[in-house]
Structures are given as structure tokens and as C-alpha cells.
LUMLUMBA-138366 format. One record per residue (C-alpha): residue number from 1; x, y, z. Coordinates in Angstrom, 3 decimals. Each point is the difference from the previous one (the first is absolute). Layout:
// LUMLUMBA-138366
REC, seq, X, Y, Z
REC, NUM, X, Y, Z $
...
//
This chain:
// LUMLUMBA-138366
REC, seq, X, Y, Z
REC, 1, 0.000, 0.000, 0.000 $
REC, 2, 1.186, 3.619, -0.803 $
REC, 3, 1.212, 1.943, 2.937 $
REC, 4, -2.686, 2.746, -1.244 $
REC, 5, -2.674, -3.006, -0.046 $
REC, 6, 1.164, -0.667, 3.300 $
REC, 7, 0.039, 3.463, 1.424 $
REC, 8, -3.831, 0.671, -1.175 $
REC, 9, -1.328, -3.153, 1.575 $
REC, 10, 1.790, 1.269, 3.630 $
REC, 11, -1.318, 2.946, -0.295 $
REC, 12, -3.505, -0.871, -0.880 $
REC, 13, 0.109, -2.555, 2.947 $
REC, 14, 1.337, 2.753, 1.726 $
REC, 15, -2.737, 2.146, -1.090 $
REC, 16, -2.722, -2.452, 1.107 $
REC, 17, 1.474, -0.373, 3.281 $
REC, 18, -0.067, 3.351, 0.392 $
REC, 19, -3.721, 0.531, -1.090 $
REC, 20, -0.577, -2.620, 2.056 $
REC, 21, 1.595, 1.389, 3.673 $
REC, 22, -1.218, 3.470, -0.941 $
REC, 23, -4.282, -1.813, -0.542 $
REC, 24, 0.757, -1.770, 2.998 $
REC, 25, 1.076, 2.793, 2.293 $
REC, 26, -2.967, 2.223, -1.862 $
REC, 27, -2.177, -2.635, 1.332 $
REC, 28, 1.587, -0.294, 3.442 $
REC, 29, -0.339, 4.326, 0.049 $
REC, 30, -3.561, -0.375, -1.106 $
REC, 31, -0.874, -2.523, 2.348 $
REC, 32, 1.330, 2.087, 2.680 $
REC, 33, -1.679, 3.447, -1.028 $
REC, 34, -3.591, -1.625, -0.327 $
REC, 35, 0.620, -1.849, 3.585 $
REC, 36, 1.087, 2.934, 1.249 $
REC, 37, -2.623, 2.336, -1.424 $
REC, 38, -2.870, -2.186, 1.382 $
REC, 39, 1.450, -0.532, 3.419 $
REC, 40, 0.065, 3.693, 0.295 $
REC, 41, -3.966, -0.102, -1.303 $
REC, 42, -0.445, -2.513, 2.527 $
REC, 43, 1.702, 1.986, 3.166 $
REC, 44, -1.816, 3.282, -1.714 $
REC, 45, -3.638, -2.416, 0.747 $
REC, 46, 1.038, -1.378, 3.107 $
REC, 47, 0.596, 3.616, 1.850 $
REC, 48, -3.046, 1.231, -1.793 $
REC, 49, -2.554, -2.956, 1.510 $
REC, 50, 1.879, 0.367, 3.465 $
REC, 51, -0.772, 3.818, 0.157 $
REC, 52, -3.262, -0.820, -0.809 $
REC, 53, -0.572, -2.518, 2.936 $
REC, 54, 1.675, 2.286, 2.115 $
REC, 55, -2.247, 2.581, -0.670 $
REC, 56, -3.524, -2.558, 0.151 $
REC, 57, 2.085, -0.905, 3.692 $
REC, 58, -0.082, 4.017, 1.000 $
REC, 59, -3.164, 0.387, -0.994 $
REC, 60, -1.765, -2.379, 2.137 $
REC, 61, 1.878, 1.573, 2.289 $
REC, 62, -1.347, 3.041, 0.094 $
REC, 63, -3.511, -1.573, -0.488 $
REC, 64, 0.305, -1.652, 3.521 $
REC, 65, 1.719, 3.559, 1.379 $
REC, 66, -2.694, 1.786, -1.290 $
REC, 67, -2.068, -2.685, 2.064 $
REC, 68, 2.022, 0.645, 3.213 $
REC, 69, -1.134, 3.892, 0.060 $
REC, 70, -3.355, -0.577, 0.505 $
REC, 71, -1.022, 1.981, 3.542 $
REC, 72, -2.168, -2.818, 0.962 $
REC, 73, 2.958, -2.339, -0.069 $
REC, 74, 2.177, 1.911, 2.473 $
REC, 75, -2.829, 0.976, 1.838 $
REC, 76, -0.501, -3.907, 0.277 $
REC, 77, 3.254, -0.314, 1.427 $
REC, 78, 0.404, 2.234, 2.411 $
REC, 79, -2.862, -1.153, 1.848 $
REC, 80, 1.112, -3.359, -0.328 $
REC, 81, 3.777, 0.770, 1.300 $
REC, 82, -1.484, 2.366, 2.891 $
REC, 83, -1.782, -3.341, 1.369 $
REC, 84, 2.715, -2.480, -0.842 $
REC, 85, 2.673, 3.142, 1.921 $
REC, 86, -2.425, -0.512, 2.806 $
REC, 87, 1.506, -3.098, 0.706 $
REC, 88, 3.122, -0.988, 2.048 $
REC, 89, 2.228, -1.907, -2.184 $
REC, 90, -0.685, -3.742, 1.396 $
REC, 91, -3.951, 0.836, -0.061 $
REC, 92, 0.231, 1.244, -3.476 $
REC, 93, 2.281, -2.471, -0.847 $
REC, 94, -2.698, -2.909, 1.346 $
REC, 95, -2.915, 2.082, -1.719 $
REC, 96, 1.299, -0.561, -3.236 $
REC, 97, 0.819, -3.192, 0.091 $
REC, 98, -3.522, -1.362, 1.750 $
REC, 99, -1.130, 2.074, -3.469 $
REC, 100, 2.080, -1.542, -1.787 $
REC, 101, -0.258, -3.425, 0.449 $
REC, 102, -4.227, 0.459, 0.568 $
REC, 103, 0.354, 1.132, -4.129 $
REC, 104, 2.016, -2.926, -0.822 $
REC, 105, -2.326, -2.459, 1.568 $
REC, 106, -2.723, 1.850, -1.755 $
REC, 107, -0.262, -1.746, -3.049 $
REC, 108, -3.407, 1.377, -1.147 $
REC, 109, 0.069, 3.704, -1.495 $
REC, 110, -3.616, 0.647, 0.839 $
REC, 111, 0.372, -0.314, 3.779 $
REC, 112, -0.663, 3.241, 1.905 $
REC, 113, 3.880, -0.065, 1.393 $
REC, 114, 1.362, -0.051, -3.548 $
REC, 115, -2.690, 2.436, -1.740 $
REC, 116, 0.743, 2.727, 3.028 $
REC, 117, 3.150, 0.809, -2.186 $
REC, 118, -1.477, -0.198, -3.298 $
REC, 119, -3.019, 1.917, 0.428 $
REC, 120, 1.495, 2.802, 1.507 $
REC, 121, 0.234, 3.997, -2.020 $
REC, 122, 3.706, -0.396, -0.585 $
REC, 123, -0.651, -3.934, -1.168 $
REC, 124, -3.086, 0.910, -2.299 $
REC, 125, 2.688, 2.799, -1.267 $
REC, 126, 2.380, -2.684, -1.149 $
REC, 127, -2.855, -1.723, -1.512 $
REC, 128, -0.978, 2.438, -1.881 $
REC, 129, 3.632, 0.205, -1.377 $
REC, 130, -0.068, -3.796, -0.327 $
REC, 131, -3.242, -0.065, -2.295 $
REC, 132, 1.080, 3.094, -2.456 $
REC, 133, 2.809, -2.547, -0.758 $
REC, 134, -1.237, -3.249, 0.256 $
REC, 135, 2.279, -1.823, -2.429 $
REC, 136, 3.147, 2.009, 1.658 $
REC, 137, -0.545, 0.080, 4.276 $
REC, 138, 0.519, -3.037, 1.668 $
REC, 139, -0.521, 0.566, 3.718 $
REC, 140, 0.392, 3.307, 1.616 $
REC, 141, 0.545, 0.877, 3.503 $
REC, 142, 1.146, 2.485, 2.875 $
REC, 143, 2.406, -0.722, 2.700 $
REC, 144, 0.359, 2.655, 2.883 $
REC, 145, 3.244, 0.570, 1.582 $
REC, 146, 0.393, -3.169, 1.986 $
REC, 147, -0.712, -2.413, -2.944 $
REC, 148, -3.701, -0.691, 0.464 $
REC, 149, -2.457, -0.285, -2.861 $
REC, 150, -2.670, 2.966, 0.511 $
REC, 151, -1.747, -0.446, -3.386 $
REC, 152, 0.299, -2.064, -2.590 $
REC, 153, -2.233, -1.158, -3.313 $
REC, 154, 0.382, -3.648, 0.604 $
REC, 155, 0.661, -2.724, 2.666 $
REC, 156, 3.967, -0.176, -0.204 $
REC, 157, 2.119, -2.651, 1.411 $
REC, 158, 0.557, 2.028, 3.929 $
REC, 159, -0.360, 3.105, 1.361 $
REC, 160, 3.309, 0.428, 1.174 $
REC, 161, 2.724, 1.141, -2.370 $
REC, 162, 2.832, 2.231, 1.977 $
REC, 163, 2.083, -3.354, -0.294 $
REC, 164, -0.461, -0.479, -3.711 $
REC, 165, 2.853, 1.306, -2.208 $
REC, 166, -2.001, 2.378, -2.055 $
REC, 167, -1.088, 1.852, 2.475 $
REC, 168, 3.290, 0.311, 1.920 $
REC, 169, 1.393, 1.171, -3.832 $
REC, 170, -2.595, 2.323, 0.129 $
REC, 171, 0.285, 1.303, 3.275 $
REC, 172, 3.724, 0.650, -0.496 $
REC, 173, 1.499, 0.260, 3.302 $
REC, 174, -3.603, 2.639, 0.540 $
REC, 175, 1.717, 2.079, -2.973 $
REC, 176, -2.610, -1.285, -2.330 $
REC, 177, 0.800, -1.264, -3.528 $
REC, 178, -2.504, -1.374, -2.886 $
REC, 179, 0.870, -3.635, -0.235 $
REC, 180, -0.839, -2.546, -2.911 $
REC, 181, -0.802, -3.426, 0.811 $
REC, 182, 0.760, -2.075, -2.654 $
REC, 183, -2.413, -2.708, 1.125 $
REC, 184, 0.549, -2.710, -2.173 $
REC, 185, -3.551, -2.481, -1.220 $
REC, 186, -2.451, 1.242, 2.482 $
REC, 187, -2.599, -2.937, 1.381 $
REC, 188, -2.607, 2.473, 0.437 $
REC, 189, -0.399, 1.604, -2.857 $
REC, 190, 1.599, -2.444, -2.510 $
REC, 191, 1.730, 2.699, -2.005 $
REC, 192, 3.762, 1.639, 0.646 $
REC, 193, -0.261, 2.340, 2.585 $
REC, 194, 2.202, 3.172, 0.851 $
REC, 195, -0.980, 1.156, 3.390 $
REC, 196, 0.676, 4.018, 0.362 $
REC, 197, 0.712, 0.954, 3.331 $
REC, 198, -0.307, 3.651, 1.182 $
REC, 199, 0.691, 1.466, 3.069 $
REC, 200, -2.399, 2.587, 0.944 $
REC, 201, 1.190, 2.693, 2.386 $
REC, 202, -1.277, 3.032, 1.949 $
REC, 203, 2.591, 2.182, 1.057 $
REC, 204, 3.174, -1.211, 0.472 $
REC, 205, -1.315, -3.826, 1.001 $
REC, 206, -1.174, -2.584, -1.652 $
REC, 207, -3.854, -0.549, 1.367 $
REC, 208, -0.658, -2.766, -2.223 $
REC, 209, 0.923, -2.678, -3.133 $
REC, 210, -2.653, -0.440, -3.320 $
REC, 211, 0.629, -3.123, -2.365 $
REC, 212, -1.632, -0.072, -3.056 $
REC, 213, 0.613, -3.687, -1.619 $
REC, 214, 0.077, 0.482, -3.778 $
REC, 215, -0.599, -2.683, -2.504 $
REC, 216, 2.425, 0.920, -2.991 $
REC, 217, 0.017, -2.957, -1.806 $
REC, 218, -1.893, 1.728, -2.930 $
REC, 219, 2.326, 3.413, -0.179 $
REC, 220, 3.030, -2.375, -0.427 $
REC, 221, -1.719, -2.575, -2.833 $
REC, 222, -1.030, 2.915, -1.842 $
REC, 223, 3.556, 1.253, 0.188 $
REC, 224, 1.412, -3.395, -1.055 $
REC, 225, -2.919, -0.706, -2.713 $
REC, 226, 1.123, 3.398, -1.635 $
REC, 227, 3.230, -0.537, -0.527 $
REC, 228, -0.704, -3.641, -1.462 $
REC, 229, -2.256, 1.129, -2.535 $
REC, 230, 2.397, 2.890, -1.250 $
REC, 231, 3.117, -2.159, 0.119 $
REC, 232, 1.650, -3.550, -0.350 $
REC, 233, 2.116, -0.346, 3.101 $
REC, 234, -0.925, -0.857, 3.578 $
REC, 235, -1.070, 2.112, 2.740 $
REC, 236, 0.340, -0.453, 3.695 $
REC, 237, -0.339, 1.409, 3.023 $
REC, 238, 2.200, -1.733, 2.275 $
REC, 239, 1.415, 0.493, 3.570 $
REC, 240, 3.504, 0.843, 0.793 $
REC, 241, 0.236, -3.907, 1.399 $
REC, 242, -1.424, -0.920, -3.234 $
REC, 243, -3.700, -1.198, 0.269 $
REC, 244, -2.019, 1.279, -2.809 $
REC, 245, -3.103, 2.385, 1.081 $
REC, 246, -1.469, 0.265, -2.945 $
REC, 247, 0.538, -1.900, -3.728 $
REC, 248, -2.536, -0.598, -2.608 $
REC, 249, -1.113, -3.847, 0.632 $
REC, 250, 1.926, -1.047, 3.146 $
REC, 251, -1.615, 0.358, 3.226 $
REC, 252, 1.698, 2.644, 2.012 $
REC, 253, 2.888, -1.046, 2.854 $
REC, 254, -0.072, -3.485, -1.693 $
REC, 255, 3.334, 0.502, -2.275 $
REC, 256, 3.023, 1.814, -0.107 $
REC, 257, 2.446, 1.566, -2.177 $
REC, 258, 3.768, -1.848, 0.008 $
REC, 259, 2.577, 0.473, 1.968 $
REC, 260, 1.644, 2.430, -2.715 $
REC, 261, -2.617, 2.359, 0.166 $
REC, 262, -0.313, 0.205, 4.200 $
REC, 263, 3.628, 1.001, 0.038 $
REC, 264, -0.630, 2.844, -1.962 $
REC, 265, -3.246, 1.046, 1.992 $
REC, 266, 1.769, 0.001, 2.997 $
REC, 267, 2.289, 3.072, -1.186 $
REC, 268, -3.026, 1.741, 0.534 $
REC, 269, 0.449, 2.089, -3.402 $
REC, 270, -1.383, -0.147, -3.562 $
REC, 271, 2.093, -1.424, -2.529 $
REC, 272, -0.422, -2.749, -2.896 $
REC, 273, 2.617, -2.794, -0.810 $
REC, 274, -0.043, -3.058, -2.331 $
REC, 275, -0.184, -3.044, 1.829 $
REC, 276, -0.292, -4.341, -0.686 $
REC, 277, -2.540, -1.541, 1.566 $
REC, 278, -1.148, -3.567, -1.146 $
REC, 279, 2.985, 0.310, -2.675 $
REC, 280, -1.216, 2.555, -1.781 $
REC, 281, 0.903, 3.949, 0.229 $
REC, 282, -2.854, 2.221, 0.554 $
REC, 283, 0.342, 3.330, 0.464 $
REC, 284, -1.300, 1.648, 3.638 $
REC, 285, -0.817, 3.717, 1.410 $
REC, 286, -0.632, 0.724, 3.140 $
REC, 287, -1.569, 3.200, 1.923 $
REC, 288, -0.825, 0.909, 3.812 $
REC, 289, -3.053, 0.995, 0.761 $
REC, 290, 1.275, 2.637, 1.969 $
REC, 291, -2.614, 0.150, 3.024 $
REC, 292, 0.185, -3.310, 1.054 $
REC, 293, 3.711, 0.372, 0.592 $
REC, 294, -1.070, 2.425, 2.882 $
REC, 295, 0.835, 2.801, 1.619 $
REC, 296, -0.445, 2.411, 2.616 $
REC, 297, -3.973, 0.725, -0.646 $
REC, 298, -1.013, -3.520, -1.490 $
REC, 299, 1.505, -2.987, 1.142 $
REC, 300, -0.851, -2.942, -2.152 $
REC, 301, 0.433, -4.005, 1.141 $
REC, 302, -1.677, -3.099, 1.905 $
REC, 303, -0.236, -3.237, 1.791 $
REC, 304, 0.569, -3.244, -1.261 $
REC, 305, -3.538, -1.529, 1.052 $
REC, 306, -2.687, 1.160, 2.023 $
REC, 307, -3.636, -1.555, 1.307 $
REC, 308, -1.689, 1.274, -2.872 $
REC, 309, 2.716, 0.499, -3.225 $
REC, 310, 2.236, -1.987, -1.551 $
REC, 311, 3.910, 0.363, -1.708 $
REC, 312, -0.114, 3.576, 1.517 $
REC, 313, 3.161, 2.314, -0.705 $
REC, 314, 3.225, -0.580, 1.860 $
REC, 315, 1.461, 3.738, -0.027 $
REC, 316, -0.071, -0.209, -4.005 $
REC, 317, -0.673, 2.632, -2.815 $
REC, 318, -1.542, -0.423, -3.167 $
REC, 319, 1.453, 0.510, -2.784 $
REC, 320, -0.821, -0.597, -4.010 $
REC, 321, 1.721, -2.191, -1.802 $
REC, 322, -0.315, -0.434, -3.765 $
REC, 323, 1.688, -2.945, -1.815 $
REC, 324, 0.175, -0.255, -4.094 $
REC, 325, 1.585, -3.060, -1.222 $
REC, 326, 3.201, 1.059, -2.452 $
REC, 327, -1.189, -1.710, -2.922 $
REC, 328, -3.642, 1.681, 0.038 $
REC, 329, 2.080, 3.134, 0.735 $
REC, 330, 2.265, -0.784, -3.355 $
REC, 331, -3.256, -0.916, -1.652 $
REC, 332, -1.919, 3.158, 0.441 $
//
């Protein structure tokens, strides 16, 4: 073969090597733009659904603050603490718990010792409340100062609740601080419940504690359902320990996300990353919703288990976690 035969052939292999590399690293570049591009879409979605819980969160809130003002209901509790402050510490102490355990034995809600604190101005107040709502309120009550149930719009579990953690969160030391009691399943009303605890103050003191027990599981499907419809990847809401609130077709606090994922809840930030689960990369975002992280005037969190809910938070936030496999995100 000619040495100018043999110089054409190298460089035309050359030449298709080259073309080669250069269509391989194109596709490597592209591959990395468009999963880049659409995990930034996907953080851009996540912080924009987790301002929008946060902002459904405040504004029930301020529904059950608004509820708290009422003259009647501090009226209520004064008279109620000005008895109870009557008392010598041992007698009061005995008084409420010969109350308390006459309720719990009470099993029927129509008996005259029950109905005395649901028939009451401040309890057909709540009601009221209660029935605008119906598909929102669980039960709603009043505790004065020293714990005890004045009014309330159903027959709860007891009548004594200055031991319970939500009500020491929301007492705060007798500083006073909204709490949100991520309840978990509750028994009574069947739903997913987010108690919102106020502390209701005259003066400088707090005179007394409201709880309105609010049944969001339909805010937080609509939230979920939306975002399905509108795009291909998955939405949860998820705890920092990694049980899933709320996903389209699971049954809330029955899965949760991997490992992966709860490591990069726990940083507490919003972020996205791609990650391998089940051997296959899918890419995930991730945002706070910012008031359940707490602070100084709403302190957000739990119990495990209580007499009447199940899976309740363990000193968790939510946050939202979107997850787009990378070959639908190629794809699209």
C-alpha cells in the first residue's frame, strides 16, 4: 500500500475516532444540562408547594387565634381559675383528679356529668365554630390554667391535660407559644389530624389553653393530587425521620422514603441531589416547610402514641420531597 494510501486511511480512522469522542462527550454534556435543568425545575416546585403548606399551616393558625379572642372565652376562664385559685394546692390537686377520673369512667356522652361541659356558653361557642367547618374541626376544647377541660364540643379521652406534651409546648415555661401537634392517624375522627394549640393570655399570664383538632387530610391530597396531574414525578410529604404524610395512593405513615433521602432531610435545608435507589438513579428535591421546623412563636412536634392517635410525630418536620426518575427526566 502507498504511504499516501496509508496516511488517508489513519487519518480517516482518526477522524472517526474523533467524531466519535467529540458525539459522545456532546451526549455526556447534554445529558448533564437536561438533568441539571430539571432538577433545578424540580427544587424550583418543591420550595413553591412547601411555601404553600406553610402558609395553609399559618392560616389555621390564625383561624383558631382569632377563636381565642372571643370575650366570652376569657371571661370563661377567669371564673373558672378564680375557683380552681380558691383551692390549696393538695385540695385542688384531689379536685381535679376525683374530676378526672369521674369523666374517664363516664363512658356515655349524654350523662348530665359529661354534658355540664358541653352545654355550657363558651362550649356551644366552640360548637358553633365546629359546625361552620364540619369537614375541617375535629374536637375543640378549653383548658384553664391548671389543665382542666372547661368546655369542649365533644367527649374527649380525660379532662386533665397539664401533663400532656402539647400543652406543656404550649404553655412554654408560662411564656406562651402556639404549638402544632402533629398528631399522626387520629381514632376519633379517622382522618390526619393537626392539633393547634394556643395559649390564651390576659395580661402578662397565661389564664388558659384552646385546642382546636384539625382534620387536614383533604388540604394535603389536594396539594399532592395537583401536582400529579400537572407533572410525571412523585410527590411526598414526608417527615424528617422519613415516614411519608401524604402520597397519592399509599396510606399515610405506612411507608418511607430510603435511607438516601433521610440523610439529606436531616440537614434541615432545601436542596436536590441525584440519588440510586432500587438500582436505578432518580433524581430528588427537597424543601422545609419552614414552620414546622419551629421557632420562638410556633413550636411544631409530637408524641410517638397516645390513647386516641396513632404514628404521632417524634420532634420531626415536614418537608416535600419530589423524585423524577432520570430516564423520564431524559425523556421529556
Amino acid at each position: 500500500m502507498k504511504i499516501q494510501h496509508k496516511a488517508s486511511l489513519i487519518m480517516m480512522l482518526f477522524g472517526a475516532v474523533l467524531v466519535a469522542l467529540l458525539s459522545v462527550s456532546y451526549e455526556i454534556l447534554n445529558h448533564r444540562t437536561i438533568l441539571a435543568g430539571e432538577l433545578n425545575n424540580l427544587k424550583e416546585i418543591s420550595d413553591e408547594i412547601a411555601q404553600h403548606i406553610n402558609s395553609h399551616l399559618k392560616e389555621k393558625t390564625n383561624i383558631a387565634l382569632t377563636l381565642s379572642t372571643s370575650p366570652l372565652i376569657k371571661t370563661t376562664l377567669l371564673e373558672s381559675n378564680a375557683a380552681f385559685s380558691s383551692l390549696q394546692e393538695p385540695a385542688r390537686k384531689a379536685v381535679i383528679a376525683e374530676r378526672n377520673e369521674c369523666w374517664i369512667k363516664t363512658k356515655n356522652p349524654d350523662d348530665p356529668f359529661i354534658q355540664a361541659y358541653m352545654t355550657t356558653p363558651a362550649a356551644q361557642y366552640l360548637k358553633k365554630q365546629q359546625e361552620l367547618f364540619p369537614t375541617n374541626y375535629g374536637e375543640i376544647f378549653l383548658t384553664n390554667a391548671y389543665g382542666v377541660m372547661i368546655a369542649t364540643t365533644g367527649k374527649l379521652t380525660t379532662l386533665a391535660h397539664a401533663h400532656k406534651y402539647w400543652w406543656k409546648a404550649c404553655y412554654h415555661d408560662g411564656q406562651g407559644r402556639v404549638f402544632l401537634d402533629d398528631r399522626g392517624f387520629d381514632t376519633s375522627v379517622q382522618g390526619y389530624v393537626l392539633g393547634v394549640v394556643i395559649p390564651i393570655r390576659e395580661g402578662g399570664d397565661i389564664i388558659g389553653i384552646l385546642k382546636c383538632n384539625i382534620n387536614i387530610s383533604g388540604p394535603l391530597t389536594d396539594v399532592v393530587q395537583e401536582f400529579s396531574q400537572r407533572n410525571s414525578g412523585r410527590i411526598m410529604i414526608v417527615r424528617t425521620g422519613g415516614l411519608i404524610v401524604r402520597e397519592e395512593g399509599i396510606t399515610p405513615l405506612s411507608t418511607k422514603v430510603p435511607d438516601q433521602v433521610v440523610s439529606l432531610l436531616q440537614t434541615g435545608t432545601r436542596g436536590g441531589a441525584i440519588i440510586t435507589d432500587s438500582n436505578k438513579n432518580q433524581l430528588t428535591a427537597f424543601s422545609p416547610v419552614t414552620v414546622t421546623q419551629g421557632s420562638e412563636e410556633i413550636g411544631f412536634g409530637g408524641s410517638k402514641a397516645s390513647i386516641d392517635h396513632l404514628k404521632g410525630n417524634k420532634g420531626e418536620s415536614w418537608h416535600i420531597v419530589l423524585s423524577l426518575s432520570e430516564k423520564k427526566a431524559l425523556a421529556a
